[in-house]
N, C-alpha and C positions, 0 to 999 in steps of 0.2 A: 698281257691282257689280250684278251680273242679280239677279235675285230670282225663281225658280221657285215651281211648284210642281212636287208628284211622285205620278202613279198606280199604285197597283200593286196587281195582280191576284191574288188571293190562292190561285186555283187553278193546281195544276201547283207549289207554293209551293218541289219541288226545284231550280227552276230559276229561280221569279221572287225568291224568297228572294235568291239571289246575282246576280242580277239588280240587285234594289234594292239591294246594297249596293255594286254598284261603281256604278249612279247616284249613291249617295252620294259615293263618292269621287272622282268624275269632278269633282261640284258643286266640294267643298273644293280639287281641286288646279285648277281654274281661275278660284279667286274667286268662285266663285258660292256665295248661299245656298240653302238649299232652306225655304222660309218657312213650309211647308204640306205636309204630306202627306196623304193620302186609299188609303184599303185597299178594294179592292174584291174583291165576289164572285170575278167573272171576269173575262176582256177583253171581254165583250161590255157590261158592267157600267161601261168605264172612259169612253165620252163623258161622260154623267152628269157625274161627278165633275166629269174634264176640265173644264168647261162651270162649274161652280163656282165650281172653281179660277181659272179664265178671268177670271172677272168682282171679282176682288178687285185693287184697287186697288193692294195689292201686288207682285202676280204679274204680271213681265215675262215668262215663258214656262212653259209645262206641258211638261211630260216623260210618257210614258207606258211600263208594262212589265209586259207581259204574257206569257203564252206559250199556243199553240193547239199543243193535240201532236193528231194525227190521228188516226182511231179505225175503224170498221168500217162507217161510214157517210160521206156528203158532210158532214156537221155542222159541220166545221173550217172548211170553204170557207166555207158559210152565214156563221158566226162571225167568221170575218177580214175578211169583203168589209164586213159590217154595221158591226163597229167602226172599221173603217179610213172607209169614207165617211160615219159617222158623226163622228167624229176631225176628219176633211177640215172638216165644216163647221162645229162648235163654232171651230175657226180662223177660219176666213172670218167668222162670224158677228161672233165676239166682237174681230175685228183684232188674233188674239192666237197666237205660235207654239204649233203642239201638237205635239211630237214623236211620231212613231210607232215605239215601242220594245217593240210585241207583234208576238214571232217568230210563223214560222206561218204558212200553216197546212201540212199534207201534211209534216210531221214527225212520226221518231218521239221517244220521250223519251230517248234519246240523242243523236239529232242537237240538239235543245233543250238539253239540258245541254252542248252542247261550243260553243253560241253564245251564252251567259252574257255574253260581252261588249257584248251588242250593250245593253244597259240602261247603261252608261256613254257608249255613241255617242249615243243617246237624248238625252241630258245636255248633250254636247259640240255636236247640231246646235240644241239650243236653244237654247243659248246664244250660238252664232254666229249664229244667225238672229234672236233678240234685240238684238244689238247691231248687226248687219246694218241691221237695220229700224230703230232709233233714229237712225240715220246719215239714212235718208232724208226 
């Protein structure tokens, strides 16, 4: 059985909210547990964790879910590039999957709210790429 953990970004919470809970349900209907969870700020907030999560002996993979809704500024770009290559290397670092499941950026809070799903794909390439990698 995989053993996760799970980040979730507690800003934007109409859309990470239902976010983490089809993470959750993604976990239970594929055997996997979720061992750990971690709430954060925001997505710029979730390496950190990530990276925590990472390092417990536990946790065969992190999941991550987030949401960057766009605003009147570049801020969003700023915000997705940072956690995303930040993401990238808590992976590499720690030889550990981190799924990237914060949408975003250059959305508005409707297009966010109609890709709710994507926190359960989150789930599903962790865990494929968890078991992936134990093969090799």
């Amino acid at each position: 059985m995989v053993q996760l953990g799970l980040v979730v970004a507690e800003f934007n919470a109409s859309v990470t909210e239902p976010m983490a809970a089809g993470a959750r349900e993604a976990a239970a209907e594929h055997g996997a547990e979720i061992v750990a969870e971690a709430s954060v700020p925001g997505a710029y907030d979730a390496p950190l964790a990530a990276d925590r999560l990472a390092r417990r002996d536990d946790v065969d993979a992190v999941a991550t879910v987030g949401a960057i809704v766009t605003g009147d500024t570049d801020h969003d770009q700023v915000i997705a590039d940072a956690a995303a290559r930040k993401l990238t290397d808590v992976s590499l670092d720690r030889d550990t999957p981190v799924t990237l499941g914060i949408i975003g950026p250059g959305m508005s809070g409707d297009e966010a709210r109609a890709r709710t799903d994507k926190g359960a794909i989150a789930v599903e390439s962790a865990i494929d790429l968890a078991t992936e990698l134990e093969e090799l």
